[in-house]
C-alpha positions as CSV (number, residue, x, y, z in Angstrom):
1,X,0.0,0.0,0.0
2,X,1.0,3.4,-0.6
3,X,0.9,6.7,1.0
4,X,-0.8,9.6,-0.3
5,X,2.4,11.6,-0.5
6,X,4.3,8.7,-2.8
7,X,0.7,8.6,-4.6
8,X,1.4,12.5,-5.3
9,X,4.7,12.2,-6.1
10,X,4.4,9.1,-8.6
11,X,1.2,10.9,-10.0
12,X,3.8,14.1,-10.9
13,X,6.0,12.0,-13.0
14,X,3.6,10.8,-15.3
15,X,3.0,13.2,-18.5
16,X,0.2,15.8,-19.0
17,X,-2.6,13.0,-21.4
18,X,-1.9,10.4,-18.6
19,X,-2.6,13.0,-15.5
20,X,-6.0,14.8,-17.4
21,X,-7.5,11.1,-17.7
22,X,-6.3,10.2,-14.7
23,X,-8.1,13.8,-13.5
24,X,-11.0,12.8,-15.4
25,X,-11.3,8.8,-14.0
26,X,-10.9,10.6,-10.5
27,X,-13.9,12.9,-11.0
28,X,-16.1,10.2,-12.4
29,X,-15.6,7.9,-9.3
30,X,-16.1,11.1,-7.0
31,X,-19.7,11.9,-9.0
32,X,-20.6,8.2,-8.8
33,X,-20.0,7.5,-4.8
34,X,-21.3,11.0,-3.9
35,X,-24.1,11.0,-1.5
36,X,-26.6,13.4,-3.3
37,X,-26.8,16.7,-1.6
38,X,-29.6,17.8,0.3
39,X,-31.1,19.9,-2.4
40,X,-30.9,17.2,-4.7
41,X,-33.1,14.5,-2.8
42,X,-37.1,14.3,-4.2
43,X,-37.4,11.9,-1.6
44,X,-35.5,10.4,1.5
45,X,-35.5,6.8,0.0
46,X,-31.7,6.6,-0.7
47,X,-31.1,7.5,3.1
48,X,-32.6,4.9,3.9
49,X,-30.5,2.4,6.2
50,X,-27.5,4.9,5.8
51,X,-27.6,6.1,9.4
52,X,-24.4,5.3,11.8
53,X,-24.5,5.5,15.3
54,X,-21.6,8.0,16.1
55,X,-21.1,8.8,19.8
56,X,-18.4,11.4,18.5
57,X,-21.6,13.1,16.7
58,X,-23.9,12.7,19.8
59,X,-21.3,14.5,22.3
60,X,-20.8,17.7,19.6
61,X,-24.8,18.1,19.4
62,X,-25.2,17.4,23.0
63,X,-24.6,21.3,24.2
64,X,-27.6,21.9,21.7
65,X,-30.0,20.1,23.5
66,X,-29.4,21.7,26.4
67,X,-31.5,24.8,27.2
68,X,-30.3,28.5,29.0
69,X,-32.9,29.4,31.3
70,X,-31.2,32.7,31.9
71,X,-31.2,33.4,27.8
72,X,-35.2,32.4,28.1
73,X,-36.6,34.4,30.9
């Protein structure tokens, strides 16, 4: 397995045709394995089954659920 940087650094050796379909092969993968934005969705069907528990995500939204009383008197 390689690391990103020797990735980088083999990617630069290789001439300008080879890179832009390389480029190209990149940005199709990206467009096919991208989660469809929000704005995108008609429905909710393709979220279906994706949801994670993520206790990382839980503590960070934690201090929302949480209300001031001193803000709301």
């Amino acid at each position: 397995m390689s690391t990103l940087a020797e990735i980088e650094k083999a990617i630069e050796t290789l001439p300008e045709p080879q890179v832009s379909e390389l480029a190209g092969w990149l940005d199709r993968l990206r467009q096919r394995r991208a989660v469809p934005r929000a704005g995108e969705y008609h429905d909710l069907d393709a979220l279906i089954g994706s949801w994670r528990e993520d206790a990382a995500f839980d503590a960070a939204i934690r201090a929302f659920s949480q209300v001031d009383e001193a803000v709301w008197k």
